[in-house]
GULOFI-87049 format. One record per atom (N, C-alpha, C, CB): residue number from 1; x, y, z; atom name; residue in three letters. Coordinates in nm, 2 decimals, padded with zeros to 4 digits, m for minus. Glycine has a CB too. Layout:
<pts>
+-----+--------+--------+--------+-------+---------+
: num :     xx :     yy :     zz : atomo : residuo :
+-----+--------+--------+--------+-------+---------+
: NUM :      X :      Y :      Z :    CA :     Ala :
...
+-----+--------+--------+--------+-------+---------+
</pts>
This chain:
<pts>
+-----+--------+--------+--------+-------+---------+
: num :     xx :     yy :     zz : atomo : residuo :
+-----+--------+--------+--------+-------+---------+
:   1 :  00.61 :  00.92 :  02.69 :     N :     Unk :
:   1 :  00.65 :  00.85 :  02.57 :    CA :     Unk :
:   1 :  00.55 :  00.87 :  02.46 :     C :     Unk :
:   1 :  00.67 :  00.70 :  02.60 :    CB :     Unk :
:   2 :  00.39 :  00.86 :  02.48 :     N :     Unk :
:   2 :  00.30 :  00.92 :  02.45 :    CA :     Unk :
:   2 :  00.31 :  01.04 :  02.30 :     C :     Unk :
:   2 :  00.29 :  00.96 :  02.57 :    CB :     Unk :
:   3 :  00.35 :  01.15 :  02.44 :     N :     Unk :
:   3 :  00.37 :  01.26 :  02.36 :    CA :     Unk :
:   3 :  00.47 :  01.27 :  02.27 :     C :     Unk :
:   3 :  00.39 :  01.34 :  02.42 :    CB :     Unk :
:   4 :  00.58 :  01.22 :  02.26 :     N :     Unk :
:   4 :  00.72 :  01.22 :  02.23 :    CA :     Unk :
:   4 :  00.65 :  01.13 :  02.09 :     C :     Unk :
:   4 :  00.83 :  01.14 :  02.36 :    CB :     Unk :
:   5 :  00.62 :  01.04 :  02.09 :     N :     Unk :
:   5 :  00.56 :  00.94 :  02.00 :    CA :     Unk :
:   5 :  00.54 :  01.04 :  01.85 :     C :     Unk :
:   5 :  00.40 :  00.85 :  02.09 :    CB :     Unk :
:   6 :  00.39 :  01.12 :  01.94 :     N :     Unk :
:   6 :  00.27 :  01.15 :  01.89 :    CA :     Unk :
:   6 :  00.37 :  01.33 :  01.83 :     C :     Unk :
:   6 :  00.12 :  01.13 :  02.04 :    CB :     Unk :
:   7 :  00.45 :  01.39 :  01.87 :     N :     Unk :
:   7 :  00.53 :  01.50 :  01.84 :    CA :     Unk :
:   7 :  00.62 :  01.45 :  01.68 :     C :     Unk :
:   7 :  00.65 :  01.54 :  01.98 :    CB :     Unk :
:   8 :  00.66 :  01.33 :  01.73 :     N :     Unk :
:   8 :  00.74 :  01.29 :  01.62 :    CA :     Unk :
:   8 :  00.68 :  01.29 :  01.48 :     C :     Unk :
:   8 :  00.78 :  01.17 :  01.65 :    CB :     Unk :
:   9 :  00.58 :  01.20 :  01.55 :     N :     Unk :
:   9 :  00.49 :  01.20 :  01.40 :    CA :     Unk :
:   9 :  00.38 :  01.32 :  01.32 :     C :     Unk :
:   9 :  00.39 :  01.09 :  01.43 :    CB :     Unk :
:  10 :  00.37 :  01.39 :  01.41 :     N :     Unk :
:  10 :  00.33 :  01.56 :  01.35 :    CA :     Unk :
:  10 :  00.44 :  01.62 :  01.25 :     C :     Unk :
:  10 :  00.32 :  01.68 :  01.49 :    CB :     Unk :
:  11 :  00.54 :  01.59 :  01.34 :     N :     Unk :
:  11 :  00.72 :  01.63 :  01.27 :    CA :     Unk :
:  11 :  00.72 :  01.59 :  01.11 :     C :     Unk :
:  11 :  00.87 :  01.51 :  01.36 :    CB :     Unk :
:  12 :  00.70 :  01.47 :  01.08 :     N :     Unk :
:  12 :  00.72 :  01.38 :  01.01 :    CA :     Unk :
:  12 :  00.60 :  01.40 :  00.88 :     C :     Unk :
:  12 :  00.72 :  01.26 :  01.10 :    CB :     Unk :
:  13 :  00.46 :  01.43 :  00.96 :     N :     Unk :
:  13 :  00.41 :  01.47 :  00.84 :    CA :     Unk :
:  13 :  00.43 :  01.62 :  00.84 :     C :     Unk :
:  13 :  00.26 :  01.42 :  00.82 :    CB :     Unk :
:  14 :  00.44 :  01.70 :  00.91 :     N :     Unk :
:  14 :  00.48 :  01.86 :  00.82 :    CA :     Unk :
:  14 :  00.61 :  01.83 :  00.77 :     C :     Unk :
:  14 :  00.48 :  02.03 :  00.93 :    CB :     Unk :
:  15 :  00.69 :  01.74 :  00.77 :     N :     Unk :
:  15 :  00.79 :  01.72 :  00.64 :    CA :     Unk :
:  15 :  00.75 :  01.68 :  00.55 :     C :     Unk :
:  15 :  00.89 :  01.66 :  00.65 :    CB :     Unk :
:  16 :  00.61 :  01.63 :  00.54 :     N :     Unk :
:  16 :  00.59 :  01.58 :  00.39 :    CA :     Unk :
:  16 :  00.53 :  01.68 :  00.33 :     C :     Unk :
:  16 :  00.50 :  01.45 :  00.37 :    CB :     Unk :
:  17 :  00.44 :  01.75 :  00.45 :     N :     Unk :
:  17 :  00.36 :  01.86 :  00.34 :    CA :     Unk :
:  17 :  00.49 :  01.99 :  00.27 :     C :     Unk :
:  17 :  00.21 :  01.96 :  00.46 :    CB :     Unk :
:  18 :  00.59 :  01.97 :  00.34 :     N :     Unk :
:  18 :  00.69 :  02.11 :  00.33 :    CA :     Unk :
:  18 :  00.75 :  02.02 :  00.22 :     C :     Unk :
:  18 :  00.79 :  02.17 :  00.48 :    CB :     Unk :
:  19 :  00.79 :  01.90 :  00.17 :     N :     Unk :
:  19 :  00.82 :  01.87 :  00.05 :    CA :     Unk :
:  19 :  00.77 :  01.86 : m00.07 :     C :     Unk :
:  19 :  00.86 :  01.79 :  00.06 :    CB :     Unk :
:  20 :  00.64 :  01.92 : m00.06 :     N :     Unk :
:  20 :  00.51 :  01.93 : m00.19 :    CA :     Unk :
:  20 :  00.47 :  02.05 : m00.14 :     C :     Unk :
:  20 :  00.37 :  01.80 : m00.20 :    CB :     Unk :
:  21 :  00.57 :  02.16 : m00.10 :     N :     Unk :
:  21 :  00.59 :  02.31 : m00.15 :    CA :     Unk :
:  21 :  00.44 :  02.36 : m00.05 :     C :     Unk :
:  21 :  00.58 :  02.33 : m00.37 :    CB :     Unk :
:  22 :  00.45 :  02.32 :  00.06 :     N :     Unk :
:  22 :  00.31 :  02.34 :  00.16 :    CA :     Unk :
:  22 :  00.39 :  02.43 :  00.27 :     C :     Unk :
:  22 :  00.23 :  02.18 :  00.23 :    CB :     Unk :
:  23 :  00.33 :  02.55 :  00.31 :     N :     Unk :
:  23 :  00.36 :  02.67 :  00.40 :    CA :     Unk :
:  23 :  00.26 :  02.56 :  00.54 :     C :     Unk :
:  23 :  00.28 :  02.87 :  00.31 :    CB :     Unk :
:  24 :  00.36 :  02.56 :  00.64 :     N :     Unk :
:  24 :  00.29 :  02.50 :  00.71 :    CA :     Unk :
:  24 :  00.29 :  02.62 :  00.90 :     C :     Unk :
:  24 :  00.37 :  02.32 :  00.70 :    CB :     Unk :
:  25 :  00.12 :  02.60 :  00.95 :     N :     Unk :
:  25 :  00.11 :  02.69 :  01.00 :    CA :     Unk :
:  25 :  00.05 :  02.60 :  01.16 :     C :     Unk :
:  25 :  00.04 :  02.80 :  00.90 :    CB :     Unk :
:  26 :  00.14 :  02.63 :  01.27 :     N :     Unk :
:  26 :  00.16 :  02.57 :  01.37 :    CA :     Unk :
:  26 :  00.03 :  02.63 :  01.46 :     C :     Unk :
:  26 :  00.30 :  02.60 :  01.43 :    CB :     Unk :
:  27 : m00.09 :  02.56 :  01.55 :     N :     Unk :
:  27 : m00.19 :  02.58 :  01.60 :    CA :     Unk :
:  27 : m00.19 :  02.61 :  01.72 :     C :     Unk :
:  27 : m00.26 :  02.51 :  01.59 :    CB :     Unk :
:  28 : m00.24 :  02.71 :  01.82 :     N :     Unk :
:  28 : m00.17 :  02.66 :  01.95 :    CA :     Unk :
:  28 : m00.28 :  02.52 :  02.01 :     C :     Unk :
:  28 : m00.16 :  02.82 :  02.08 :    CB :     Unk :
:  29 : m00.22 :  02.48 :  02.15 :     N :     Unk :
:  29 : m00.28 :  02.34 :  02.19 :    CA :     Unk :
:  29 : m00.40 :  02.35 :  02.22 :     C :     Unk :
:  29 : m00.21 :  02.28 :  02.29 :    CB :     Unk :
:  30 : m00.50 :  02.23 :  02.21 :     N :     Unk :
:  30 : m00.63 :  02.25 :  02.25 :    CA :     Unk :
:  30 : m00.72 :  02.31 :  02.12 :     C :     Unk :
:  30 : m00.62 :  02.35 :  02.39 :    CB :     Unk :
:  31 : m00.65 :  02.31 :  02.01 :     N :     Unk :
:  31 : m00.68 :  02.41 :  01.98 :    CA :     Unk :
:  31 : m00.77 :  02.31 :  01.87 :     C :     Unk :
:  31 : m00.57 :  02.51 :  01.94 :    CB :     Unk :
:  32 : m00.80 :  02.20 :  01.85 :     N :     Unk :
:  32 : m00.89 :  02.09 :  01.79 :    CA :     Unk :
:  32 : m00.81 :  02.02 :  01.68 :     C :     Unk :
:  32 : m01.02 :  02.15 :  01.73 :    CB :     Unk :
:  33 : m00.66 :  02.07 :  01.62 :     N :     Unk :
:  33 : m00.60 :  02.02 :  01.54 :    CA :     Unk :
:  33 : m00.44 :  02.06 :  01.52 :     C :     Unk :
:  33 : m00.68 :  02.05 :  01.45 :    CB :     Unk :
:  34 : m00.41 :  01.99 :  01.49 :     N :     Unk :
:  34 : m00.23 :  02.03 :  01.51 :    CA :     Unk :
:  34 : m00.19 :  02.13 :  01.43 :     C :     Unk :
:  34 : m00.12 :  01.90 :  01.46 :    CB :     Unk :
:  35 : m00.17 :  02.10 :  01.31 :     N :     Unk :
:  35 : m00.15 :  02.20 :  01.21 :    CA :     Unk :
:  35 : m00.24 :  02.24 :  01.09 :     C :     Unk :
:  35 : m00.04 :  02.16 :  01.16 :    CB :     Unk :
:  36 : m00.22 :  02.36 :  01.02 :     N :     Unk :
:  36 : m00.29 :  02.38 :  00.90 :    CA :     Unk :
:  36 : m00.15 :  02.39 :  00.81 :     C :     Unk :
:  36 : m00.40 :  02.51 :  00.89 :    CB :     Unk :
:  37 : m00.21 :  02.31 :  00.69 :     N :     Unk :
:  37 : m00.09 :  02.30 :  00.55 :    CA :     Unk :
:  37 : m00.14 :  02.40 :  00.45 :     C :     Unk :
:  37 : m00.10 :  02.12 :  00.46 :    CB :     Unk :
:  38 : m00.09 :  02.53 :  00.42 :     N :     Unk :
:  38 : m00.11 :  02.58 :  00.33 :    CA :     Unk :
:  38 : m00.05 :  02.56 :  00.15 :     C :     Unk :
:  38 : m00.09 :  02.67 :  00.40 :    CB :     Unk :
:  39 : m00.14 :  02.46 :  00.08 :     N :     Unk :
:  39 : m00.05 :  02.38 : m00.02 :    CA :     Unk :
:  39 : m00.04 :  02.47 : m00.13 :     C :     Unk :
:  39 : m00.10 :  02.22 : m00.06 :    CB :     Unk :
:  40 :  00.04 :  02.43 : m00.23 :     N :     Unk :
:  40 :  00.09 :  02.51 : m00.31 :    CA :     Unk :
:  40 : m00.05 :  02.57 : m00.43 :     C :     Unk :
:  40 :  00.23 :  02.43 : m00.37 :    CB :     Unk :
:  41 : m00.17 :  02.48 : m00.40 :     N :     Unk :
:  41 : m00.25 :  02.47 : m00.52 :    CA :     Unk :
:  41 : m00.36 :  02.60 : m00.46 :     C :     Unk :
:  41 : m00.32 :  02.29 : m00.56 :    CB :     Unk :
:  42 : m00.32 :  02.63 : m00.33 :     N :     Unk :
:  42 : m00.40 :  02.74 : m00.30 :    CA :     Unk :
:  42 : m00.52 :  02.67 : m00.20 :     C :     Unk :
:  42 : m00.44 :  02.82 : m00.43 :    CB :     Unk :
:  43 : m00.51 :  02.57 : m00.15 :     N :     Unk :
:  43 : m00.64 :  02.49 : m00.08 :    CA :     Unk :
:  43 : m00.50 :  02.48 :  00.03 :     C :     Unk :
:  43 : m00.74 :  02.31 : m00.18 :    CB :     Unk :
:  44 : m00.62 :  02.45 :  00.15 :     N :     Unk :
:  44 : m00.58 :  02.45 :  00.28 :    CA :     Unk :
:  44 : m00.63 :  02.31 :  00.36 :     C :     Unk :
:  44 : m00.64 :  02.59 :  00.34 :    CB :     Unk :
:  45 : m00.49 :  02.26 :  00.43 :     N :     Unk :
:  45 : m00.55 :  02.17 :  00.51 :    CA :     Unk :
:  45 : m00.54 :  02.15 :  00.63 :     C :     Unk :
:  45 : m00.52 :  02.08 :  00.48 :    CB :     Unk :
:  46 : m00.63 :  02.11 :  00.69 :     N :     Unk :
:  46 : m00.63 :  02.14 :  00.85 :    CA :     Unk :
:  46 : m00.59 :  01.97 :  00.90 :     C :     Unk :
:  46 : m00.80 :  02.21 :  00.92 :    CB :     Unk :
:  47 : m00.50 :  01.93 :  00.96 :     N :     Unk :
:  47 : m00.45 :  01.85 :  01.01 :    CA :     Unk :
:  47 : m00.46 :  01.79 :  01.17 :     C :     Unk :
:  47 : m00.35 :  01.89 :  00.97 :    CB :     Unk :
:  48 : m00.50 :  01.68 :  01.18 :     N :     Unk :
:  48 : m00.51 :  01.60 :  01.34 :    CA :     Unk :
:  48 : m00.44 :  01.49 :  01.31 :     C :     Unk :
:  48 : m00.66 :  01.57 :  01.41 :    CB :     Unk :
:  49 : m00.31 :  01.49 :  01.38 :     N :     Unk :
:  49 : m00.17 :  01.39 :  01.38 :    CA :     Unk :
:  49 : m00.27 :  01.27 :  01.51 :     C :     Unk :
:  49 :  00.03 :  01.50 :  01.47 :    CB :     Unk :
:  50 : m00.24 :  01.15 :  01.45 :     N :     Unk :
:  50 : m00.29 :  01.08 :  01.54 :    CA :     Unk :
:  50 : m00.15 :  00.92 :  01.51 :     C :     Unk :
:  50 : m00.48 :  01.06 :  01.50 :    CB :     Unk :
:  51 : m00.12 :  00.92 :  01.61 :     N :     Unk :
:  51 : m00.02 :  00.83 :  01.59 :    CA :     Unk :
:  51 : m00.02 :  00.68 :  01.68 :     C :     Unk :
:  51 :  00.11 :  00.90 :  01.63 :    CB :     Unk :
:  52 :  00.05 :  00.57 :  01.68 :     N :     Unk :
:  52 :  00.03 :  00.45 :  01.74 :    CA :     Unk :
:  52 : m00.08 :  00.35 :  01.67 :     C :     Unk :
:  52 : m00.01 :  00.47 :  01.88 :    CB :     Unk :
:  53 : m00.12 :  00.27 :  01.77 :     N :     Unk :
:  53 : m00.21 :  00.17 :  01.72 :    CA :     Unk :
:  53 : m00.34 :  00.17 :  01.76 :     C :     Unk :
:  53 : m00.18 :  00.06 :  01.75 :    CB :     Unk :
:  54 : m00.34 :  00.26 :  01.83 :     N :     Unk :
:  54 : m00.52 :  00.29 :  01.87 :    CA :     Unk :
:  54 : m00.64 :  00.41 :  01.80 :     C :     Unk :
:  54 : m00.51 :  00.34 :  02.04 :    CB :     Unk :
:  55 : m00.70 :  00.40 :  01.79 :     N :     Unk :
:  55 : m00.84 :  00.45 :  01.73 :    CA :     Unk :
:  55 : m00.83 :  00.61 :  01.75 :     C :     Unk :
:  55 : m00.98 :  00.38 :  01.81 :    CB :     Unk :
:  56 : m00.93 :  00.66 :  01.65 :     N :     Unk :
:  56 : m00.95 :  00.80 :  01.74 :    CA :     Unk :
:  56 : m01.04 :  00.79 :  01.82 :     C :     Unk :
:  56 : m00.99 :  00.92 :  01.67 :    CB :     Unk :
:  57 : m01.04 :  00.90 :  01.93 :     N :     Unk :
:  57 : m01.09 :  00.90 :  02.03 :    CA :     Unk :
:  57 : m01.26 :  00.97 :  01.96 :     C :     Unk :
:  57 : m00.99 :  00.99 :  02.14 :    CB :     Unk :
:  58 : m01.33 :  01.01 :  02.03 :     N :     Unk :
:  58 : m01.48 :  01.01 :  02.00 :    CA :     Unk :
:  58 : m01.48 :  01.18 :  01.98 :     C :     Unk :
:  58 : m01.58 :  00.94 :  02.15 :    CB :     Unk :
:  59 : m01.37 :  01.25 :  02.05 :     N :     Unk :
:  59 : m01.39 :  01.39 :  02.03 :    CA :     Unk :
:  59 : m01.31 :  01.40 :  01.88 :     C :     Unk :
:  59 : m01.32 :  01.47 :  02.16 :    CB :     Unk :
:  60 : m01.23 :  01.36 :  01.86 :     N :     Unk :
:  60 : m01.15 :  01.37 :  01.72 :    CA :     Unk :
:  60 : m01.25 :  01.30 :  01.65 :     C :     Unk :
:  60 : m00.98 :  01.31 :  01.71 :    CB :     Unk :
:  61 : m01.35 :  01.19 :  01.66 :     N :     Unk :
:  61 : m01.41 :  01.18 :  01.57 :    CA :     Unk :
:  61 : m01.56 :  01.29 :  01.50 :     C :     Unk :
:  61 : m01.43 :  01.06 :  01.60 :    CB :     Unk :
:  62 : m01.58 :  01.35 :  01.63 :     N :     Unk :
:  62 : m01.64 :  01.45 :  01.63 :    CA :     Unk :
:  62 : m01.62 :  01.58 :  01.51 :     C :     Unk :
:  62 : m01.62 :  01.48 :  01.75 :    CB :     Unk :
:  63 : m01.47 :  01.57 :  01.60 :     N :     Unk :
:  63 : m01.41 :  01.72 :  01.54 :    CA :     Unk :
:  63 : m01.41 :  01.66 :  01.42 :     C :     Unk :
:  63 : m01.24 :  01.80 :  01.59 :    CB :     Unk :
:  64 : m01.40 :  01.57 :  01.34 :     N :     Unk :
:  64 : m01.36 :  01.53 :  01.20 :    CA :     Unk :
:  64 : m01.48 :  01.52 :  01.13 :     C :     Unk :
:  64 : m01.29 :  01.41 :  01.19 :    CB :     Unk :
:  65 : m01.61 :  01.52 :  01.20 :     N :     Unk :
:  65 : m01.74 :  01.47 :  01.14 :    CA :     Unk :
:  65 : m01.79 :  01.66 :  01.13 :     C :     Unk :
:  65 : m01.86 :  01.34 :  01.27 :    CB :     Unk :
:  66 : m01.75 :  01.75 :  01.23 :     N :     Unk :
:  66 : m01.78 :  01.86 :  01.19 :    CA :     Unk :
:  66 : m01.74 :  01.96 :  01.11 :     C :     Unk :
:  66 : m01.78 :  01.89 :  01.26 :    CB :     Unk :
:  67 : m01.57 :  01.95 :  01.13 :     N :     Unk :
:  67 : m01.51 :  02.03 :  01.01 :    CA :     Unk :
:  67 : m01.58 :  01.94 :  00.83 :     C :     Unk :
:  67 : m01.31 :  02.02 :  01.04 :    CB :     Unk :
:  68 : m01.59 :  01.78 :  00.85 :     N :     Unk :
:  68 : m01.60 :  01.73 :  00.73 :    CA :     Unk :
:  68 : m01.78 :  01.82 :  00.74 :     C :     Unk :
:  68 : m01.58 :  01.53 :  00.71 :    CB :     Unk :
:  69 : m01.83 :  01.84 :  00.78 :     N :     Unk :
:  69 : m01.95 :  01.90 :  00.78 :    CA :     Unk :
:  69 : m01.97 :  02.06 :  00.65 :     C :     Unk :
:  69 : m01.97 :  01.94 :  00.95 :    CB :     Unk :
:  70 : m01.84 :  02.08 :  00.64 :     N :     Unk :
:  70 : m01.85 :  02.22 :  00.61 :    CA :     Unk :
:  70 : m01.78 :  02.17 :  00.43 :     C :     Unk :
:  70 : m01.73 :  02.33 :  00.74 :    CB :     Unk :
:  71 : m01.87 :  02.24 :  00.36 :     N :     Unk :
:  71 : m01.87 :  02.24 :  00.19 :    CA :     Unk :
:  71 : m01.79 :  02.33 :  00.16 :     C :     Unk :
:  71 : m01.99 :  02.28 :  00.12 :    CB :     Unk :
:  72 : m01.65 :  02.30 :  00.19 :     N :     Unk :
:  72 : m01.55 :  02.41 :  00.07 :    CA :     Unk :
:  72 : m01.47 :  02.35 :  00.01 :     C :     Unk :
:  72 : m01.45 :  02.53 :  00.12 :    CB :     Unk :
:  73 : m01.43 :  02.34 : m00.10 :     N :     Unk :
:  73 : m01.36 :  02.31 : m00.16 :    CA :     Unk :
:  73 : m01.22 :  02.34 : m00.18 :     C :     Unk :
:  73 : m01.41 :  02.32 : m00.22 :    CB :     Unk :
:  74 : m01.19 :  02.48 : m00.13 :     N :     Unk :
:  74 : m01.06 :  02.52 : m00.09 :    CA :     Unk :
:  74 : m00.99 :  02.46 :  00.03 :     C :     Unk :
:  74 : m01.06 :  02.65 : m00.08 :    CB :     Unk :
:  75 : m01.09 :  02.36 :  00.11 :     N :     Unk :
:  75 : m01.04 :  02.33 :  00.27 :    CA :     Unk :
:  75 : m01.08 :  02.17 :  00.26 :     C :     Unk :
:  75 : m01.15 :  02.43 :  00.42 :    CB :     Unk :
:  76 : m00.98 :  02.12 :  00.31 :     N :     Unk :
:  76 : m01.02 :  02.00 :  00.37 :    CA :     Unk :
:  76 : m00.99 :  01.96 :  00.55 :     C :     Unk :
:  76 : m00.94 :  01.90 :  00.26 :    CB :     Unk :
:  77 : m01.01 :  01.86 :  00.55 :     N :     Unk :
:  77 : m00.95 :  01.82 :  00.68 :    CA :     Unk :
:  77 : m00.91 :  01.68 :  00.71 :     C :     Unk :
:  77 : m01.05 :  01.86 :  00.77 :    CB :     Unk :
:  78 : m00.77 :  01.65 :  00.75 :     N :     Unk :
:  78 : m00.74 :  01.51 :  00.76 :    CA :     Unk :
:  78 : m00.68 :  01.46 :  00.89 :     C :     Unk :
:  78 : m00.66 :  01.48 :  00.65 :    CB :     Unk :
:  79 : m00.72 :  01.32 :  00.90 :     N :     Unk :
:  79 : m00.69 :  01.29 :  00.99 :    CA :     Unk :
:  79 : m00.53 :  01.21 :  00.97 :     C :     Unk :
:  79 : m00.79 :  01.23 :  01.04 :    CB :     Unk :
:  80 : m00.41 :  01.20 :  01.00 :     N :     Unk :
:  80 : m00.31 :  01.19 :  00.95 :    CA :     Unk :
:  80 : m00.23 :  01.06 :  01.05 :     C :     Unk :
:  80 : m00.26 :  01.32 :  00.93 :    CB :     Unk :
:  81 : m00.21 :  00.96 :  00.98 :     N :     Unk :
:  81 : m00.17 :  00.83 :  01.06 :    CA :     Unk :
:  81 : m00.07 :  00.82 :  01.08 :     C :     Unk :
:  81 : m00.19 :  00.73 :  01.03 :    CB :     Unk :
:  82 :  00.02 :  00.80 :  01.19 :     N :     Unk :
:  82 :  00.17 :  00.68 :  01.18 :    CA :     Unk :
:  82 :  00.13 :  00.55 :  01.22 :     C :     Unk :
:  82 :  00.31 :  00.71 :  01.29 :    CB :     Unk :
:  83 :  00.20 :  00.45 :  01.18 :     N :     Unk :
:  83 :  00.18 :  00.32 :  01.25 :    CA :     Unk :
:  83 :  00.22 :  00.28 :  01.34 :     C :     Unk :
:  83 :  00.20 :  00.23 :  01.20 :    CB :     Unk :
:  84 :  00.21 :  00.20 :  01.44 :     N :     Unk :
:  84 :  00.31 :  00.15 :  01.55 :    CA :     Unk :
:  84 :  00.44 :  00.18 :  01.58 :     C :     Unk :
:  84 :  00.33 :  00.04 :  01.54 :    CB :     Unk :
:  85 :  00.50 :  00.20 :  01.43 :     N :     Unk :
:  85 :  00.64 :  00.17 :  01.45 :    CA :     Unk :
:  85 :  00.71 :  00.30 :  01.41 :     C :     Unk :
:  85 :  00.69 :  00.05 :  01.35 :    CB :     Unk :
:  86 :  00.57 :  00.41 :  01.40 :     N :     Unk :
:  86 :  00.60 :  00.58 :  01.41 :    CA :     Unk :
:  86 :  00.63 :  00.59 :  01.27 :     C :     Unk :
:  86 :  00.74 :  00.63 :  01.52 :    CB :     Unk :
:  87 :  00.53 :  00.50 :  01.20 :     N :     Unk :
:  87 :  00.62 :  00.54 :  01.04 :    CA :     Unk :
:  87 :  00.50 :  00.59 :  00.95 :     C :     Unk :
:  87 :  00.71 :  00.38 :  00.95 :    CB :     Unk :
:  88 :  00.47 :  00.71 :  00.84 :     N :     Unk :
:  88 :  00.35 :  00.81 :  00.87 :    CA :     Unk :
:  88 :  00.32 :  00.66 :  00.75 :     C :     Unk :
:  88 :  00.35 :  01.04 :  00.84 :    CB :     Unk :
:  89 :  00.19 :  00.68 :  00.74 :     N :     Unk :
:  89 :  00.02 :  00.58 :  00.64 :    CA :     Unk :
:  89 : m00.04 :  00.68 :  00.53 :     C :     Unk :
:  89 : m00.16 :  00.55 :  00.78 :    CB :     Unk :
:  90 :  00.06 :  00.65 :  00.42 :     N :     Unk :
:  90 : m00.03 :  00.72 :  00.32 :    CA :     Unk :
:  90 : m00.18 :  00.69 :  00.32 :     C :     Unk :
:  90 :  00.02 :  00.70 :  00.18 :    CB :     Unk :
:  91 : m00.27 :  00.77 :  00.24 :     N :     Unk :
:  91 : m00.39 :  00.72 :  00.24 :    CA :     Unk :
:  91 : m00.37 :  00.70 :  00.08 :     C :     Unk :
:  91 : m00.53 :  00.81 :  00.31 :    CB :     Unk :
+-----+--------+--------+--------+-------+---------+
</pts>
């Protein structure tokens, strides 16, 4: 259920990025992040779908403290929310 949850809500935001004209580019698994959003302004985002009501885990906070580690301006990296009720958290 988990997974199912947590698929949905990846789903949900690469429909947002693909409605603000974003080429979206599928990761394989394990791979530290779900998707990269290639957006229309020419900057790139690297994406970690985290869905439900619980926290990130210590490795995703990791992975987020490292990629945020890196100074480009063409790249970001986000961590991307649904709430409980699987419904995505603008920031």
């Amino acid at each position: 259920m988990r997974a199912e949850r947590g698929k949905a809500c990846e789903n949900k935001w690469k429909e947002e990025f693909k409605r603000k004209g974003a080429r979206i580019i599928d990761l394989p698994q394990n791979f530290g992040a779900d998707f990269v959003a290639k957006n229309p302004d020419g900057s790139v985002t690297i994406a970690e779908v985290k869905s439900g009501c619980s926290k990130l885990t210590p490795n995703q906070r990791n992975l987020q403290n490292r990629i945020l580690s890196i100074k480009n301006d063409a790249m970001e990296h986000k961590v991307l929310l649904c709430d409980c009720n699987g419904k995505i958290v603008q920031d």
